[in-house]
Every structure is written in structure tokens, then in C-alpha cells.
N, C-alpha and C positions, 0 to 999 in steps of 0.2 A: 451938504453934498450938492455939487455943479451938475445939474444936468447940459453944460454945455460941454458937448466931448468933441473936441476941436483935433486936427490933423497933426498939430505942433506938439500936442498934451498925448497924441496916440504915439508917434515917436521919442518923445520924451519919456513915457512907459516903458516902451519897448528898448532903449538904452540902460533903464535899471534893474530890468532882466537877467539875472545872474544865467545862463545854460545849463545849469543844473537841477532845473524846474523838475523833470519826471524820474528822480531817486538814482540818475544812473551813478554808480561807484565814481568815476572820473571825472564827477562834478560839470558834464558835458553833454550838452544832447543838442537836437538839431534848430538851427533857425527857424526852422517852421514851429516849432512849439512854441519857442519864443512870440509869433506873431499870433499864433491863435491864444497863450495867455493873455496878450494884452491885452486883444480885443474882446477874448473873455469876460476882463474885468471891466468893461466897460458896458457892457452888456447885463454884468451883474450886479453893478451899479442901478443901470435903468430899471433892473428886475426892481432892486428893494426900493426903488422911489414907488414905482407903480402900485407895489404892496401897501407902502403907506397911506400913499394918495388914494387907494380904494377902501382903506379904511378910514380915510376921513367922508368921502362921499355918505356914508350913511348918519352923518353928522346931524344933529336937529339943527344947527347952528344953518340955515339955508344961505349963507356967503359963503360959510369955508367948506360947505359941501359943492357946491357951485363951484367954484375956486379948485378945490380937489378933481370935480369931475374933468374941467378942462383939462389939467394939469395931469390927470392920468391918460385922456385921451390922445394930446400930444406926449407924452411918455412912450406907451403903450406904438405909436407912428414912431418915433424912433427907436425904439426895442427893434419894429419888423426890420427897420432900413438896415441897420448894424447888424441883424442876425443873417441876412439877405446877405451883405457888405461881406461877414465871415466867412460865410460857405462858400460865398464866389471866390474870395481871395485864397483859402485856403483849398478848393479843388483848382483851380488854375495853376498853381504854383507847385503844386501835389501833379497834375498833369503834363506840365512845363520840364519835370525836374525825370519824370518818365520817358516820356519824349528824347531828352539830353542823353540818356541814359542808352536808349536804343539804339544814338549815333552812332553811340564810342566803342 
């Protein structure tokens, strides 16, 4: 697994995205779910590095616990960035789409 989650690879996701992600009958649901899946999975990605990486930290092996601890530490910095990244993207666009809504 790539812990490099690049901008091309988050749209690249989000184009294999069928709209039928939350069970509705019409196999159709909204763009917004679409973008919080992706970044979802990108997110749950970093989760299970993290997981593994902290349990190599208690390694007797003193390199590949070293090695793991950095390796969770910058994990764990962009788990926050992208969880941070989510929420912003997904209430701006969630308040964006209210806003439009009260014009019309």
C-alpha cells in the first residue's frame, strides 16, 4: 500500500465511483457522497498503515521499530491533513449548495 495520496489518484477514485454508493433503489445518489467515499478511502488507507506501523514499533528488532515509529508518525500527520481536508471540503460544499438553494 502507497501512502502517497496524490491529487490525480483522489480524482482517479472519485471517477470509479459508481453513484449508487448509499443503497438507493435507482442505483443514484448525490455527488457529495461520491467525494466523501473517496476521500474516505484514502483516509482508511492511512488508518490501516498506522495500525500496522504501531505495531511494529514495539518490535525488539530496534531499526524496524525506529523505521515504524517515524513511518507512523508521519502517517498519523497526514491521517490529520486529510481528515481536516474532508470536513472542510465536505461542509463548504454542503454550505455552498444551501446557500444556492435559498437563491432560487
Amino acid at each position: 500500500m502507497s501512502n502517497n495520496i496524490g491529487s490525480s489518484e483522489l480524482i482517479a477514485s472519485l471517477s470509479k465511483i459508481t453513484m449508487g454508493g448509499d443503497g438507493a433503489s435507482n442505483g443514484e445518489t448525490s455527488w457529495l457522497h461520491a467525494i466523501a467515499k473517496a476521500l474516505g478511502d484514502k483516509v482508511g488507507e492511512l488508518a490501516e498503515s498506522m495500525v500496522k506501523n504501531a505495531d511494529k514499533v514495539g518490535s525488539k528488532n530496534e531499526k524496524e521499530a525506529t523505521s515504524a515509529s517515524a513511518q507512523l508518525t508521519a502517517d498519523s500527520q497526514l491521517f490529520s491533513m486529510y481528515m481536516n481536508a474532508l470536513s472542510t471540503v465536505l461542509k463548504s460544499i454542503g454550505e455552498g449548495n444551501v446557500a444556492m438553494a435559498r437563491k432560487q
